[in-house]
Steps between C-alpha positions, in 0.01 A plus 500: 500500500608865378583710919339722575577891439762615733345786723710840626654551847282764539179317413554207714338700803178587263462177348538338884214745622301458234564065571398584888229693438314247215562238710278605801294569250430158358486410851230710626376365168500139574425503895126654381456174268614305777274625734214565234499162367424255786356735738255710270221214434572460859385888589203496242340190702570643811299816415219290396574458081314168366762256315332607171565834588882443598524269196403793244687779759867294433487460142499864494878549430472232246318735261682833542766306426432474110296786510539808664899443589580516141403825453627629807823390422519599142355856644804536774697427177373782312576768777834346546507465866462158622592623850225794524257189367676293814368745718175542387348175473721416830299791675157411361568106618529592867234764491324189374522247705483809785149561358414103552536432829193738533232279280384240556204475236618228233444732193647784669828290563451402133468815359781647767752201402417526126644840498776462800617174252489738175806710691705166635540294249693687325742576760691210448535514092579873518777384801667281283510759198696684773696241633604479061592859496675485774691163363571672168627844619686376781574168514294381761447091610135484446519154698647620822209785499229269406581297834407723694125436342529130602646582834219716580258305367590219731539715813140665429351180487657355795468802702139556439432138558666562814316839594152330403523318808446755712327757249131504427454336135295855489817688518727370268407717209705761697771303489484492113440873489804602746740257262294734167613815667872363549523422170389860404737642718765281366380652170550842556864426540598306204732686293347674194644244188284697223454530132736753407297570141162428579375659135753234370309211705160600387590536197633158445263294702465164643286351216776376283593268781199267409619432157874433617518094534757506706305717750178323471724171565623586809183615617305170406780263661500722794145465548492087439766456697380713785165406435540151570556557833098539514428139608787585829334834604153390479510116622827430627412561847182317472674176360731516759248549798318197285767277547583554872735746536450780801411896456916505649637263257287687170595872623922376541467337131364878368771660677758237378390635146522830568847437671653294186334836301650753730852296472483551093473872531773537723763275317376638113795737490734181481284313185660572174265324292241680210194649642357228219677227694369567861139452331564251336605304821179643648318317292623201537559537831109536508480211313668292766344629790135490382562133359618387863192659652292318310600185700395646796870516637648370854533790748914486436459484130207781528745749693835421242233607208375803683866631482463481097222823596846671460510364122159528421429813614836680595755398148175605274404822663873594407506373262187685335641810703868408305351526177263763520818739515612377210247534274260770673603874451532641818216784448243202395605276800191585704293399231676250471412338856110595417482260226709256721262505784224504272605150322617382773160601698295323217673175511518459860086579569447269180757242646303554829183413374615250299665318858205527673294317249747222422607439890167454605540173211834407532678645804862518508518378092423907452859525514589316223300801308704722673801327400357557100490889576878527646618280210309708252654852631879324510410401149381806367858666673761257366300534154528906530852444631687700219242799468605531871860576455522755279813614382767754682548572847259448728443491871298191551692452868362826693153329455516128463850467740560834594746661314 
């Protein structure tokens, strides 16, 4: 792989503040979805929301996700300032979820969340356009910062699982809103990374990106090979608890995957392999693991696959992030992580669906369909391999391995 650019004496300091800073970031970030996603279905039927109500309340997300985000990103794009955009929709989530805790009507909270989810979602696309501008202008190890997502993620899990013990199910909303108003604190700090020519950026918009194959490649095997993961999130836990294993034992095989994730980020500035490579192994890392699942694994075999999390999950988000700054103008990148969430939102709700209708049949066999999806988006990579490494110097490492 071509190093990464060499960066001044005298921009080390920005470039390290500007690391610091993004990195809370992600992690107020990530410690909201870590509190948000066990422990919100948990508030709604503690303030009285029917399952049908909570069922239609969650999926929420799930549609601003290849609806309204696009547009938000591709607007931040057009002003050329992904960080004022940061702030914004960072600001509107926590007035959100501060708004709430005081409903408890189910179509208020739909309405409420409808609009509090059209603001966070696209936090975390427009964070990683960042996190790109900040690779290609100074270097930066997107790995190392995106650990601190995974760190926090874990630790806002754990420590709300911890604090609902003693906290009113009623309460914990607040919990989710004082982690929303972190994370817009942590936004007014980030370093401003901006478009110097925004006329330049609107001008040549992110359309084109569609009808570049080697764009629309990476985001199709970055959404089958994430995708697959469908069949873990929704019934993993359920299998397990099916065949005997303790709420303990199924909460320390998560965190074992998050661990073997968390690991990947922080040792990607030593790979030296193609961006194209690390998804390829993905894939077929994804392959393996969702093949063994489908035996319905011993307990030691079960926690040695969880550690391939780091694979599945970890090698293809940098490797998607690797090639992105290759191939993706800088002033285009946050569009650029719209149509990437996008895809990769429609594939996982259709994988979703698609889980839940063949587990109810089949059971643990719904991973040998996931297994089809990871090998389809390794395929489609190793197949695209030589529009991905276009020719002169690049800087592949900052992303993918970190420079």
């Amino acid at each position: 792989m071509v190093p990464g650019p060499k960066i001044p004496t005298d921009a080390l300091f920005v470039s390290r503040r500007v690391a610091i800073r993004l990195g809370l970031f992600y992690a107020a970030v990530f410690a909201l979805m870590g509190v948000h996603l066990p422990f919100f279905p948990v508030w709604l039927q503690a303030v009285g929301v029917s399952p049908a109500w909570i069922g239609l309340i969650v999926a929420v997300p799930s549609l601003t996700r290849f609806t309204v985000l696009p547009f938000i990103t591709g607007l931040a794009e057009r002003r050329g300032s992904l960080r004022q955009a940061l702030i914004i929709t960072a600001l509107l989530t926590a007035t959100g979820f501060a708004v709430l805790g005081l409903f408890h009507a189910p179509i208020v909270i739909l309405i409420l969340f409808a609009l509090t989810a059209c603001a966070w979602t696209p936090i975390l696309p427009l964070t990683d356009a960042y996190a790109l501008q900040g690779v290609a202008r100074y270097g930066l190890n997107y790995g190392p910062l995106r650990l601190w997502g995974s760190a926090a993620f874990v630790a806002g899990t754990l420590g709300c699982g911890m604090l609902a013990d003693h906290l009113a199910a009623t309460h914990l909303i607040w919990v989710m809103a004082g982690l929303a108003i972190f994370g817009a604190a942590a936004g007014l700090v980030l370093q401003p990374l901006e478009v110097r020519d925004v006329a330049f950026a609107a001008q040549t918009g992110a359309k084109h990106l569609l009808r570049q194959p080697a764009f629309v490649a990476v985001v199709v095997a970055a959404a089958l090979i994430q995708g697959s993961h469908a069949a873990y999130y929704g019934f993993g836990s359920i299998a397990w608890q099916a065949s005997g294993l303790d709420g303990a034992t199924i909460a320390g095989l998560w965190t074992l995957g998050v661990l073997a994730e968390i690991a990947i980020f922080a040792l990607s500035p030593r790979f030296r392999v193609s961006p194209a490579l690390l998804m390829v192994i993905g894939g077929i890392c994804a392959v393996l693991r969702w093949l063994v699942m489908a035996q319905t694994p011993s307990l030691p075999v079960l926690a040695a696959v969880q550690l391939l999390h780091g694979a599945t999950y970890g090698l293809t988000l940098l490797g998607t992030m690797g090639l992105l700054v290759r191939i993706v103008p800088t002033h285009v990148m946050a569009s650029a992580q719209g149509y990437l969430a996008a895809a990769s939102g429609i594939v996982m709700s259709g994988a979703s669906i698609l889980t839940g209708a063949i587990y109810a049949q089949f059971g643990a066999s719904i991973y040998g369909v996931m297994a089809l999806m990871a090998a389809g988006g390794a395929a489609v990579v190793w197949l695209a391999r030589n529009d991905l490494m276009p020719s002169g110097e690049v800087q592949p490492q900052s992303a993918a391995s970190g420079g």
